[in-house]
C-alpha positions as a Markdown table, in Angstrom:
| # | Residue | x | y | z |
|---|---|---|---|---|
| 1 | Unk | 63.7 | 91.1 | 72.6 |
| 2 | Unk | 64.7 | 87.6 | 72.8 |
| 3 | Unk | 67.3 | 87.4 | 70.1 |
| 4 | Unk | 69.9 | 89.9 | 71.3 |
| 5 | Unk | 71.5 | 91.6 | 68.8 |
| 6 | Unk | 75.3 | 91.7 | 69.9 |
| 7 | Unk | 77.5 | 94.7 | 68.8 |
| 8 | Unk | 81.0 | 92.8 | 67.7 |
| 9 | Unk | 84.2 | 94.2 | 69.4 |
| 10 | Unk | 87.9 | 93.1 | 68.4 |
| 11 | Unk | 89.3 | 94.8 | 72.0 |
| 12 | Unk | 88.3 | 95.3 | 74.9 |
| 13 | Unk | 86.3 | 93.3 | 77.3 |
| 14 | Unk | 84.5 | 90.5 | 75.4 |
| 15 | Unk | 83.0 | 87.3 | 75.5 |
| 16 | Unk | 83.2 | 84.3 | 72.9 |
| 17 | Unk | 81.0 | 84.6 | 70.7 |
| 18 | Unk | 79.7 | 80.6 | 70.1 |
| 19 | Unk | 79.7 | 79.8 | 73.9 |
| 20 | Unk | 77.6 | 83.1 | 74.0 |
| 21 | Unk | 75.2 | 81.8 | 71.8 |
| 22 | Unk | 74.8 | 78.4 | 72.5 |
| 23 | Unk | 73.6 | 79.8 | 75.7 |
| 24 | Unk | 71.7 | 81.9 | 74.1 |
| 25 | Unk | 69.9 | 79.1 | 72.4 |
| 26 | Unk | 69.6 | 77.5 | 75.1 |
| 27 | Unk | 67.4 | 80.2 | 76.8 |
| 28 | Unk | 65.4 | 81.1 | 73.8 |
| 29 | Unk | 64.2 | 77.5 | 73.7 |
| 30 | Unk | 63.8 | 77.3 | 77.4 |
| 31 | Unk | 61.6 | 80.4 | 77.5 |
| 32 | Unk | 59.7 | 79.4 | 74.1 |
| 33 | Unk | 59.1 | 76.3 | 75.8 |
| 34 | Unk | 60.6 | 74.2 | 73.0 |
| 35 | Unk | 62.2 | 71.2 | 73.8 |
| 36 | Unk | 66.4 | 71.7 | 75.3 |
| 37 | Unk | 67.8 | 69.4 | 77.8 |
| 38 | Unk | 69.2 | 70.9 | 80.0 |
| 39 | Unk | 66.4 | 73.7 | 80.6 |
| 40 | Unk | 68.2 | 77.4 | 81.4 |
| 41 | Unk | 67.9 | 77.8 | 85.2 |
| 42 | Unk | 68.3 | 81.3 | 86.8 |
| 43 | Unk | 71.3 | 79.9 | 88.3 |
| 44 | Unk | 72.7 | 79.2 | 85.4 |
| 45 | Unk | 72.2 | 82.6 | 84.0 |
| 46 | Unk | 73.4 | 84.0 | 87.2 |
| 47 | Unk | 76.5 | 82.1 | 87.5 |
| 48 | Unk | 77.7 | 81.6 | 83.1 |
| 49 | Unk | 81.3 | 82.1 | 82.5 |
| 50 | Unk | 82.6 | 83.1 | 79.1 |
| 51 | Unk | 85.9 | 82.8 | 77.5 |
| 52 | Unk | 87.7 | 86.0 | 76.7 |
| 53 | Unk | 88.9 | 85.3 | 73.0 |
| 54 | Unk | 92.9 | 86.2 | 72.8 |
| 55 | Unk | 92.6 | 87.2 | 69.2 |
| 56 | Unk | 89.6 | 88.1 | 67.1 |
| 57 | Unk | 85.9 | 89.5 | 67.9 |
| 58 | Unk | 83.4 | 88.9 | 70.8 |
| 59 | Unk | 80.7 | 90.5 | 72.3 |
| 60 | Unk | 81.0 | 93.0 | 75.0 |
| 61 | Unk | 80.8 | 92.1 | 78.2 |
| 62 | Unk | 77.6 | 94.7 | 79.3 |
| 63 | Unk | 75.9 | 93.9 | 76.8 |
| 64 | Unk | 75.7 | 90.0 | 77.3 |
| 65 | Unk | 75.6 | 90.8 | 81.1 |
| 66 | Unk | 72.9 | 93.5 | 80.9 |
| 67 | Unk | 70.8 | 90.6 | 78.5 |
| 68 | Unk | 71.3 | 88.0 | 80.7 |
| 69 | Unk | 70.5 | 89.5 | 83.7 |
| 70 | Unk | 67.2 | 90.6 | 81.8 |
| 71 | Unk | 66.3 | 87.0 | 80.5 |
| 72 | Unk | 66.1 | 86.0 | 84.1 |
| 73 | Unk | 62.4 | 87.5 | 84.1 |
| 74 | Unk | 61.4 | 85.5 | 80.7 |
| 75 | Unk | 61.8 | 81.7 | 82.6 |
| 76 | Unk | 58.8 | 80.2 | 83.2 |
| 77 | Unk | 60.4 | 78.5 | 86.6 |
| 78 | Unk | 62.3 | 81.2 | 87.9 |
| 79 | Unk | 62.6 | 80.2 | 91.5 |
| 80 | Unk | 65.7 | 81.0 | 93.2 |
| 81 | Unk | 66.5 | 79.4 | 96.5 |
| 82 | Unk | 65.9 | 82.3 | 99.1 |
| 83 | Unk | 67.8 | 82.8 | 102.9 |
| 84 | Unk | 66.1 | 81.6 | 105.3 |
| 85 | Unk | 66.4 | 85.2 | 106.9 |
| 86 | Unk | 66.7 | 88.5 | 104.9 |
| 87 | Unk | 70.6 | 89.2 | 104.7 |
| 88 | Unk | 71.1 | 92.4 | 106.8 |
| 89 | Unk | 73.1 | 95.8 | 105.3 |
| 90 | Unk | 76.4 | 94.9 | 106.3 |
| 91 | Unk | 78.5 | 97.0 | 108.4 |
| 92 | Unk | 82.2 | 98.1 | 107.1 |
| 93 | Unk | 85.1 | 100.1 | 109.1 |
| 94 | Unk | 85.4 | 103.4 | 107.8 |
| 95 | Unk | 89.5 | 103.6 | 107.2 |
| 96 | Unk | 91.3 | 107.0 | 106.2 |
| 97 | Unk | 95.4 | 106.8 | 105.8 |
| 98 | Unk | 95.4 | 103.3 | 104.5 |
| 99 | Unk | 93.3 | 102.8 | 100.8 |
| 100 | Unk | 89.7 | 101.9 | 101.0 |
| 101 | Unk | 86.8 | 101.8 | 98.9 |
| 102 | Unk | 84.6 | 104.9 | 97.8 |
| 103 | Unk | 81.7 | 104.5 | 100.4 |
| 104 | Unk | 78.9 | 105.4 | 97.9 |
| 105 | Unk | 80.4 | 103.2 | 95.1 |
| 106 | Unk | 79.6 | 100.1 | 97.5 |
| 107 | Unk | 76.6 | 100.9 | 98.8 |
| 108 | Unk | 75.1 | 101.5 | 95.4 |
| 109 | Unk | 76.1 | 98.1 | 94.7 |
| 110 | Unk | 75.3 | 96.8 | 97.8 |
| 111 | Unk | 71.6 | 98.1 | 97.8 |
| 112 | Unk | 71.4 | 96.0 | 94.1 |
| 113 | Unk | 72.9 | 92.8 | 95.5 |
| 114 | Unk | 71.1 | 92.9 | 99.1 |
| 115 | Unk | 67.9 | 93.3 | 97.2 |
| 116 | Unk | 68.5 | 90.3 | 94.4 |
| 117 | Unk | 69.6 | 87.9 | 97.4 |
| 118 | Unk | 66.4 | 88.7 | 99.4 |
| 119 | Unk | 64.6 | 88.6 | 96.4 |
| 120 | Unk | 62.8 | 91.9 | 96.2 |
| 121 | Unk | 62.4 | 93.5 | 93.1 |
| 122 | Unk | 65.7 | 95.1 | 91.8 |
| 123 | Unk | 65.7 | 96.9 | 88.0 |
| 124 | Unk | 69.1 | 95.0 | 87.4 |
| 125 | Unk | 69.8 | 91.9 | 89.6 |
| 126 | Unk | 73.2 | 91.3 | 90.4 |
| 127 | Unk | 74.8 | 88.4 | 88.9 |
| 128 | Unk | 77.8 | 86.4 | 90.2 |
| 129 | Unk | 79.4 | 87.5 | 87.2 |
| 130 | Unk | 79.1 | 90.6 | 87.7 |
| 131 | Unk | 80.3 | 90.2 | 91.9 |
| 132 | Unk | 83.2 | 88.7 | 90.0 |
| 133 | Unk | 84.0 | 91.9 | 88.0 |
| 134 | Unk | 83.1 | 95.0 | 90.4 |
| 135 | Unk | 85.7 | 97.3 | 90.8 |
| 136 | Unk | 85.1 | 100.0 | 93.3 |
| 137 | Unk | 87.4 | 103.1 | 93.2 |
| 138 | Unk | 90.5 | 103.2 | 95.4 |
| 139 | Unk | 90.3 | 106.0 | 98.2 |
| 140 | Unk | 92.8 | 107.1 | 100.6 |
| 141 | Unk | 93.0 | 110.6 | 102.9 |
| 142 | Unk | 89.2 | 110.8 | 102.6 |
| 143 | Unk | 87.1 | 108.0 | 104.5 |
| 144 | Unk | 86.4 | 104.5 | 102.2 |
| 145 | Unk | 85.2 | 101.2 | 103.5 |
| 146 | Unk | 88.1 | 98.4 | 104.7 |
| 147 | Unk | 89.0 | 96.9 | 101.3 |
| 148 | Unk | 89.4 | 93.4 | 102.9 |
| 149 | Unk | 85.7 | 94.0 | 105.2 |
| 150 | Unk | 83.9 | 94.2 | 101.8 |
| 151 | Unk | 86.3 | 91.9 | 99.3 |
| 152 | Unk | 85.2 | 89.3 | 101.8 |
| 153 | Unk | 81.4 | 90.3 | 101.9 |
| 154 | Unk | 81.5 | 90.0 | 98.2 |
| 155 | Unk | 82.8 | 86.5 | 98.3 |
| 156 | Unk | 80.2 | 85.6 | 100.6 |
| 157 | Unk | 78.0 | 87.3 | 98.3 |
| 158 | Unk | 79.1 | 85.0 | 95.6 |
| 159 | Unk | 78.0 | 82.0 | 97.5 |
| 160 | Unk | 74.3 | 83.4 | 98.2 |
| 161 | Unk | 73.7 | 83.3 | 94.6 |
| 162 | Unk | 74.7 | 80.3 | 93.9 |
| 163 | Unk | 78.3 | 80.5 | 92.9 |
């Protein structure tokens, strides 16, 4: 399934459609092994902003995230730059009267982006788009993770992948 086939949304979140498909292009050649300059890097697929078009159509947002995050297993030279040591499960203080995050909510995500970074094999790598875009749920009066703790984890995050 390299040419995606794009549903086209007028609201909603959305993505340009040309800067979507010259990338798109881009990584077709790169993967068919036709000549592009510059090749599509994993970083680059990992780290590809979009606009949001103010008026008129676009494609939604999973659906060129979900494909992208796919097409990283198609390049030939899909080497990512690993840490030197595995990143460790990260520790967060469990808060209860002011808001936190829903604990499972994180560490779902968490189990996804720890295993991308260390580069063990994950169903649906985590972008730095998508770090960009999580949105845990709010908690308060039942136990959630210190919103700051794991907005700042996340921006370390960012920087692990490349961002």
């Amino acid at each position: 399934m390299l040419q995606p086939e794009f549903r086209v949304r007028r609201i909603g979140q959305r993505y340009d459609r040309a800067q979507v498909d010259a990338l798109v292009e881009r990584l077709i050649a790169t993967v068919e092994r036709r000549f592009v300059d510059p090749m599509v890097t994993v970083e680059e697929l990992r780290s590809a902003a979009f606009r949001t078009p103010l008026l008129g159509p676009g494609y939604p947002v999973e659906e060129v995230d979900d494909y992208l995050a796919e097409a990283e297993r198609w390049l030939p030279h899909r080497e990512v730059a690993k840490p030197v040591q595995p990143l460790r499960d990260p520790k967060f203080t469990p808060v209860r009267i002011r808001e936190g995050y829903a604990p499972h909510e994180v560490d779902e995500f968490l189990e996804r982006l720890l295993a991308t970074a260390n580069g063990r094999p994950v169903e649906r790598p985590v972008t730095i788009r998508e770090i960009r875009r999580v949105r845990f749920t709010p908690v308060r009066l039942t136990e959630g993770y210190d919103v700051e703790e794991v907005d700042a984890f996340l921006d370390e995050a960012e920087r692990w992948l490349g961002g």
